[in-house]
Every structure is written in C-alpha cells, then in structure tokens.
C-alpha positions as CSV (number, residue, x, y, z in Angstrom):
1,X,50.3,154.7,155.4
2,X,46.9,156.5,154.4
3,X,47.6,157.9,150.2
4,X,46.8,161.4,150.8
5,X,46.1,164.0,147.9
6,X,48.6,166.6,147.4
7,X,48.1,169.5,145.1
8,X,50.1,170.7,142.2
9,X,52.1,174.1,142.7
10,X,49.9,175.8,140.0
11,X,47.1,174.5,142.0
12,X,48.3,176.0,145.4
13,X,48.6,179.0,143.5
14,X,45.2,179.4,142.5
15,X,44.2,178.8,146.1
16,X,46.3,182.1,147.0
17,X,45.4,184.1,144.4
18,X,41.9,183.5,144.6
19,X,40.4,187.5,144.7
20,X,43.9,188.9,144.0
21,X,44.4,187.3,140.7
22,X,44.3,191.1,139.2
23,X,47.1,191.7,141.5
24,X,50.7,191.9,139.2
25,X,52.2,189.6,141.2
26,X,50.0,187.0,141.7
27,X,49.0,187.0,138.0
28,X,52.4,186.4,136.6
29,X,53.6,183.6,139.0
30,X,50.0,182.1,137.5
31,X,51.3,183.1,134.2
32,X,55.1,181.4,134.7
33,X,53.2,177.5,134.2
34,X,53.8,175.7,131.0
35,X,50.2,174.5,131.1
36,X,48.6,178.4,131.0
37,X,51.7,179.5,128.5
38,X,51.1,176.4,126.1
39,X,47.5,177.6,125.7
40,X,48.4,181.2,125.2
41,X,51.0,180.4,122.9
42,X,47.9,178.1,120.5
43,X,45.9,180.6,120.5
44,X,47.4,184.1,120.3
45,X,50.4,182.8,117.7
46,X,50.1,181.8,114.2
47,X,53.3,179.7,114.5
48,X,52.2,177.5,117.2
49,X,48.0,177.0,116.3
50,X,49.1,174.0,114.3
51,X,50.1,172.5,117.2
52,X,48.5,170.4,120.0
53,X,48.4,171.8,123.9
54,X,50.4,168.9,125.2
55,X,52.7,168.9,121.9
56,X,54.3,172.5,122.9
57,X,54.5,171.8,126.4
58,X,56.5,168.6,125.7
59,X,58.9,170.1,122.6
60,X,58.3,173.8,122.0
61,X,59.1,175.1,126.0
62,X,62.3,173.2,126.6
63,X,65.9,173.7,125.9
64,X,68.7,175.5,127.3
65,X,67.3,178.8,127.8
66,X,69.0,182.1,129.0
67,X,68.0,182.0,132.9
68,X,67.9,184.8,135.3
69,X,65.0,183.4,137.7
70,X,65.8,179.9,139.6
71,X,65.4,176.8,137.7
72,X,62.3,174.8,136.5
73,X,61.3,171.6,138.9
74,X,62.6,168.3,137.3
75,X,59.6,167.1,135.1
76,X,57.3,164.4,136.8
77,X,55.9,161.3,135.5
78,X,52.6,161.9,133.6
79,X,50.6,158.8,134.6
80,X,47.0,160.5,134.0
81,X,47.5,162.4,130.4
82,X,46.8,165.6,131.9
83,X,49.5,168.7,131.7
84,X,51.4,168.7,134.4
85,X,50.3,171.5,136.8
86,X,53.7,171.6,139.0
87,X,56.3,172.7,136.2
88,X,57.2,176.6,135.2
89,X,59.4,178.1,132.5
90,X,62.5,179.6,133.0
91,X,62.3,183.3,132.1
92,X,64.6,185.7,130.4
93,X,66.2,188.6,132.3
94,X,63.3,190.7,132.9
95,X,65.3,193.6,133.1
96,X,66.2,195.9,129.4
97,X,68.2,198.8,129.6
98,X,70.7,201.0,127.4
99,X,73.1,203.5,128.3
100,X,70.8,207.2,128.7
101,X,67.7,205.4,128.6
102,X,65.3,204.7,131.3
103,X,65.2,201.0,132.9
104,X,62.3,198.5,131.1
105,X,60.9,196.2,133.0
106,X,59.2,193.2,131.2
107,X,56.3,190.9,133.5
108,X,57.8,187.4,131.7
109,X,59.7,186.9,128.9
110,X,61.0,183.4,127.9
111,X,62.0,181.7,124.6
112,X,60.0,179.5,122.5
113,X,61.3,176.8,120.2
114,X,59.3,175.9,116.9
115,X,60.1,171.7,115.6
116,X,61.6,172.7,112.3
117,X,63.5,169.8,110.0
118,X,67.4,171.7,111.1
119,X,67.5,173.5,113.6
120,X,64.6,174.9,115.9
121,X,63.4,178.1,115.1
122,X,63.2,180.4,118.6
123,X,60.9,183.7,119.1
124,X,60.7,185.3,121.7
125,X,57.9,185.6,124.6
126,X,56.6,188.4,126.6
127,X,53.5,188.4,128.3
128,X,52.4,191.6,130.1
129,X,49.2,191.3,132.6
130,X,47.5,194.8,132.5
131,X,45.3,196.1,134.9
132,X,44.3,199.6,133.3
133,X,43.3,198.7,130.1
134,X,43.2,202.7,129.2
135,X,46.6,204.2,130.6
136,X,46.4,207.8,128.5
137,X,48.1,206.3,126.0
138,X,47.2,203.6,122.9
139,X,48.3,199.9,124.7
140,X,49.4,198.8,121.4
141,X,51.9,201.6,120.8
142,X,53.8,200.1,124.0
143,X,53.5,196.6,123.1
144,X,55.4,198.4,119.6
145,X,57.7,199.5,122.5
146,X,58.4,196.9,123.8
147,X,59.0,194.7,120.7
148,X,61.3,197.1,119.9
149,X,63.3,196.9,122.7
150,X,63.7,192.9,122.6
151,X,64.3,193.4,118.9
152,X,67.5,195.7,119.4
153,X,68.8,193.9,121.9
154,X,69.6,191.2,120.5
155,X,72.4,192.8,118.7
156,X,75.7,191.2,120.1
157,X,73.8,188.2,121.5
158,X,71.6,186.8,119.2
159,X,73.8,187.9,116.2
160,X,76.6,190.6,115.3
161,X,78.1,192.4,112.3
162,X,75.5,192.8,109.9
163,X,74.2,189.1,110.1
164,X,70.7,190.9,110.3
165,X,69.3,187.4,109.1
166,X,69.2,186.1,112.2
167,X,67.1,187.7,114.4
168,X,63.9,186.6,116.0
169,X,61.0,187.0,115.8
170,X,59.4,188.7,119.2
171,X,55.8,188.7,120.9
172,X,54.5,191.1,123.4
173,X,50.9,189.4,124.3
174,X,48.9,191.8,126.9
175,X,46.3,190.4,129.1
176,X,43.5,192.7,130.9
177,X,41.9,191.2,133.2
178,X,39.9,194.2,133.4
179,X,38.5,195.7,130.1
180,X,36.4,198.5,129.4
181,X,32.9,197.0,129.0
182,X,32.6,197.1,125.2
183,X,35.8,195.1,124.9
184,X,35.4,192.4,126.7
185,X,36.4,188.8,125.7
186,X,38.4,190.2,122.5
187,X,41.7,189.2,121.2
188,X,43.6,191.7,119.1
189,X,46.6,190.9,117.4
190,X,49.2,193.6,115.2
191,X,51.7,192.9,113.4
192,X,54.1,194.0,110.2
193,X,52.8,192.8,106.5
194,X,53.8,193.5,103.4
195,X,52.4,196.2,101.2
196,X,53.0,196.0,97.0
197,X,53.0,199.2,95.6
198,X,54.6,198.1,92.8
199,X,56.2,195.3,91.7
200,X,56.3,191.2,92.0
201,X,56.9,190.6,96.0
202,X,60.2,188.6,96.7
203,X,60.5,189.0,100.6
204,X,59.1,186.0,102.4
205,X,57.1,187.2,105.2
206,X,60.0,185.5,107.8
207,X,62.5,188.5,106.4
208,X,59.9,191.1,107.8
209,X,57.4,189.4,109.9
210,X,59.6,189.9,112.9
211,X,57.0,191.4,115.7
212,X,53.5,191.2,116.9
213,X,51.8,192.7,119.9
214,X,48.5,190.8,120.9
215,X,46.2,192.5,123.2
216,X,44.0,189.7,125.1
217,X,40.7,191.5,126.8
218,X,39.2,189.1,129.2
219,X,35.2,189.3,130.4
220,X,33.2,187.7,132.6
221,X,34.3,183.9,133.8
222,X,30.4,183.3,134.3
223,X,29.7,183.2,130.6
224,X,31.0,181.1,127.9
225,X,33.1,182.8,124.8
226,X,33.7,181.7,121.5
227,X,37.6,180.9,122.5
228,X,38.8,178.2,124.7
229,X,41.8,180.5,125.7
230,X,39.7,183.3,127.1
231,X,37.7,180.9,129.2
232,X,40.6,179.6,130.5
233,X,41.8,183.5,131.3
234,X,38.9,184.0,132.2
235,X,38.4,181.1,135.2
236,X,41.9,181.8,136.4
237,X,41.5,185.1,136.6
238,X,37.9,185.9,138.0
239,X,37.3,187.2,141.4
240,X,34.1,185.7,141.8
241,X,34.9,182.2,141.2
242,X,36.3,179.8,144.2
243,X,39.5,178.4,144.0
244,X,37.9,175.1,144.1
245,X,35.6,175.9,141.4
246,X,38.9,177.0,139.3
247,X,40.8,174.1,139.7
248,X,37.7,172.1,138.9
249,X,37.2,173.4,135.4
250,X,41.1,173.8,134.9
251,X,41.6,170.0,135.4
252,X,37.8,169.1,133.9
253,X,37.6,171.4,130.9
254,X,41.8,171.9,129.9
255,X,43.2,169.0,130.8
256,X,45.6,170.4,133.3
257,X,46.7,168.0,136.4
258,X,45.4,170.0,139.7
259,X,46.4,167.2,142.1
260,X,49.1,164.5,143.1
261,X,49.1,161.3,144.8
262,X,51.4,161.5,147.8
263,X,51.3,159.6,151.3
264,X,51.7,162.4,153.3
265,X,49.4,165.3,154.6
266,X,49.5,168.2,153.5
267,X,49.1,171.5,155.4
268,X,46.9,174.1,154.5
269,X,49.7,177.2,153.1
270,X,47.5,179.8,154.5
271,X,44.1,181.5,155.4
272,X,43.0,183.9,152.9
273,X,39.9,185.5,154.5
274,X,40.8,188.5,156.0
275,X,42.9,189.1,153.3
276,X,40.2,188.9,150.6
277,X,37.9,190.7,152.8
278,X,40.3,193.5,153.0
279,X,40.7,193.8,149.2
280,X,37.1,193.5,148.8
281,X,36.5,196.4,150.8
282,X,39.2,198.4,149.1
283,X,37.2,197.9,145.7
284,X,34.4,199.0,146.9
285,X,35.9,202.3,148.9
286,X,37.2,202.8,145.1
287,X,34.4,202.2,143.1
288,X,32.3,204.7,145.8
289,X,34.9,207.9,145.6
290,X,34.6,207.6,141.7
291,X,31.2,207.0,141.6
292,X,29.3,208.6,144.5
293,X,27.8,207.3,147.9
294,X,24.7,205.0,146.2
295,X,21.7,202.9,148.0
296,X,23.2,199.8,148.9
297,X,26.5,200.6,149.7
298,X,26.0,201.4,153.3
299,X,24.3,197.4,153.6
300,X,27.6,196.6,152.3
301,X,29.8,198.0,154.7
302,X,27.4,196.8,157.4
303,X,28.1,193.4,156.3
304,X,31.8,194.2,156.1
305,X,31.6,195.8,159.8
306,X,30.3,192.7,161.2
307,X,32.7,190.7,159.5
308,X,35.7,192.7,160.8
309,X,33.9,193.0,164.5
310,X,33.5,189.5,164.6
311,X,37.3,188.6,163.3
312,X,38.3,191.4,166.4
313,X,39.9,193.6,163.6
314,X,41.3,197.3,165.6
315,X,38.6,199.7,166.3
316,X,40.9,202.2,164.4
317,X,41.2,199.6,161.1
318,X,37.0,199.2,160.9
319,X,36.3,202.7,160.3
320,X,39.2,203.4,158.1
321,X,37.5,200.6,155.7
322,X,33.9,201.2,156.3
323,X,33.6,205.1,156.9
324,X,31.9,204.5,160.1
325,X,31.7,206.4,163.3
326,X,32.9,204.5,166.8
327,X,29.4,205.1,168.1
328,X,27.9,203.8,164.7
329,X,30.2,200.9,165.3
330,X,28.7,200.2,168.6
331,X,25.8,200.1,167.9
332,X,26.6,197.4,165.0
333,X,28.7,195.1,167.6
334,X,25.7,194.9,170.6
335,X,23.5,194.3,167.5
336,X,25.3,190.9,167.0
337,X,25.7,190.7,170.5
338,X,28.8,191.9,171.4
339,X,30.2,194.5,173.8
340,X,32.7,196.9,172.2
341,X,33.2,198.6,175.9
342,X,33.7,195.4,178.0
C-alpha cells in the first residue's frame, strides 16, 4: 500500500479555523492542545519558566485530573522529537456557580502539576480568549474575578475545616487576539506580593502568592516579537496567514508534530471558502458602519460580488453582504459574462 501523510488533530484544526481563529470556539479547541498550553504555561508562569517545552508536556500536564469533557487520546509514539500535535488536556468543569449568584462560565480550566521532591504541587489553569480587549470595564479586575471564584471553590474539595494551607494556587491567563493598537504584542501579568510596613517578613510568598491574572495582547503574525510565545499566538491566531503557512512554522519554528505517517488516504474534512468569504465580508460591513463609507470599499465589495455571483450564492444573500442593488448586480454578473435573467 502507498504510505500516505495524515495530519495531526491540532493540525486539522488549524485548517478549519483558518480566518475564524478569533471566533471563541475555534480558539479554545486550538487552545485545549498540550503543545500550545505547554508554551503558555513557560512563558506566562514563573513556576513553570525553569522548565523545558517538552519537559511539561511529558510530566507537568498528566495525572488523574477532575474531568468533565471526554477523555484525552492515548498518547502516541514520538519517533521524530517533535510535541505531539494529536493529544489535548482534560479540562475542569467549566461551569462555577453558588447558591444566589449568577452562573460563571470559564473558556478552559485544567490542572497543572509542578515535579516537587514529595508530592506534586497542582495550580490551577484558566485560559480566557478575549475578543474585546476594552469591554467597559478594566480586564484585569475580571481575571481578579475569576481567580476568586476558583479560589473559593475549592473549599470542600480541595480542603475543609480551616486547613486553609492547602489551597492552590490559581491562574487566569487572557489572550486578545485583537488589541487596541498601542498594546499590541504585550504580556501583563498581576499578582499578590508582600508589602513590609514594619517588621522582619516571615510569610513565604507560597502562604500568599496564591493568584495571578496574566493578560496576553497579541499583534501582527507578520512581524517578529521579542517572545517566542507571542509568535506562536500570533501565527495561530492571524487571519491573514494560510493554514499551510501555520502549520509550517508551528512544526519548523516550535517543534510541534503537524503530520503522521499512515497508509491510508485521508479525506479532506471540509471546504472553507464560502465560509471565510462570508466572515470576510461581515468584517468589512462592521468596520464600514463604524467608520463610514471610504474610497475603496465599494472595489471590495465588487470583488466580493463576483465571488458570490460566481459560487451562485441567492440573489437575496449578495446584496444583504454587499449593499448592492439587483440592477447594480446585473450589471456586475454580464460583466463576467453571466446572465442573471436566463
């Protein structure tokens, strides 16, 4: 039989997120791979920046782990010493609520295990993709939110009584993919410290170092940054990059396994096209209502119009996207030689 190339799940992922990645949904299935998480976790965490890429895939994102999603593939043989590109993380109930209080719902949350000489230390995870990077209110103040909430909550699982000793730490890491202009490619990071007003200190920052919120602004996947994790955000998360051109640099550049050796074909999952066309045009209906009709944008939804006349999209559909007239868009079709009235 002919050995034909299969691609990893994270791979096939990146395929069908390509121009949606700032879509919630597509983002966190992207952000559910151990691969993308170990990465995150070296470079937004002071716990884990001691430690290699493949070392916290491999020790610090395993274990018996509170599961509310299905369960993580088997692991598969690593032949090529790349991260392998097929296995997620099993994530934490996604869901916090308390009696009176209104429902919390977390993107991912998962636990983390730090190699300690007893027993592993475990923090916990949650990573937040936001798409509106100025929501009315400071970000940070609900990252404090949410800390809060994962802090409180584990009272009756994580410990009871007044064993206080035992909690864990908590993260809440926010990614936008879509930053004001003059905080782009930026990582932010908050947390408690300890302030002497008077005395010797006794407390050892793990007694009151208990929660951080780290606030991730990506920029433009065209231009190289200072940080290998926001180029890494960056490629997976750019909507001008091709998928091919993503999983390129992901395997090239961070060492992360994009395909498999199998001897089978493999059919293609799906055609994006129309799809990304439609979103395209959506951005730019947005971008026009808040900034006014300018030169150019008609020669855009021309383009658009042809593409849509040519795919045989409804009459109806065309000039709910492009603003255009039925005449206007008959004159556009016998341009290209078509017929809208045979």
């Amino acid at each position: 039989m002919i050995s034909i190339v299969r691609q990893t799940n994270l791979a096939q992922t990146i395929d069908l997120a390509t121009d949606r990645a700032r879509y919630d949904e597509c983002a966190k299935k992207l952000l559910t791979y151990k691969a993308v998480i170990a990465w995150i976790l070296k470079s937004c965490t002071k716990e884990f920046s001691q430690y290699s890429v493949r070392f916290i895939c491999d020790n610090c994102l395993n274990g018996d782990i509170e599961i509310s999603a299905r369960a993580v593939h088997q692991d598969q043989p690593d032949l090529n010493g790349l991260l392998d590109g097929n296995e997620r993380i099993d994530c934490l109930n996604s869901e916090a609520n308390a009696i009176k209080d209104q429902t919390v719902y977390y993107d991912i949350r998962f636990k983390a295990y730090i190699p300690n000489n007893g027993e592993p230390i475990q923090m916990i995870i949650n990573l937040e993709i936001q798409l509106n990077d100025t929501p009315g209110y400071p970000l940070v103040t609900r990252g404090f939110y949410y800390c809060a909430r994962m802090i409180s909550e584990q009272y009756g699982t994580v410990f009871t009584g007044e064993h206080y000793e035992k909690l864990q730490k908590v993260y809440s890491i926010w990614i936008c993919p879509d930053p004001a202009k003059k905080r782009r490619n930026g990582i932010f990071r908050y947390h408690t410290v300890q302030d002497t007003i008077l005395g010797k200190p006794y407390e050892t920052p793990g007694n009151y170092d208990l929660m951080e919120v780290v606030i991730v602004n990506l920029g433009d996947a065209d231009k190289e940054s200072d940080l290998e994790i926001l180029d890494l955000l960056n490629t997976l998360f750019s909507l001008s990059k091709s998928s091919e051109a993503k999983k390129k640099r992901l395997q090239e550049d961070f060492g992360i396994a994009m395909t498999e050796e199998f001897e089978s074909e493999v059919q293609d999952m799906c055609n994006l096209g129309k799809a990304l066309v439609e979103q395209g045009i959506e951005r730019g209906m947005e971008q026009g209502i808040e900034q006014g009709i300018e030169q150019g944008v008609e020669k855009k939804n021309l383009s658009l119009a042809e593409m849509m006349l040519k795919d045989k999209e409804p009459l109806d559909k065309i000039e709910k996207y492009t603003g255009f007239s039925t005449d206007k868009l008959k004159e556009i079709a016998e341009s290209i030689g078509m017929d809208l009235t045979a």
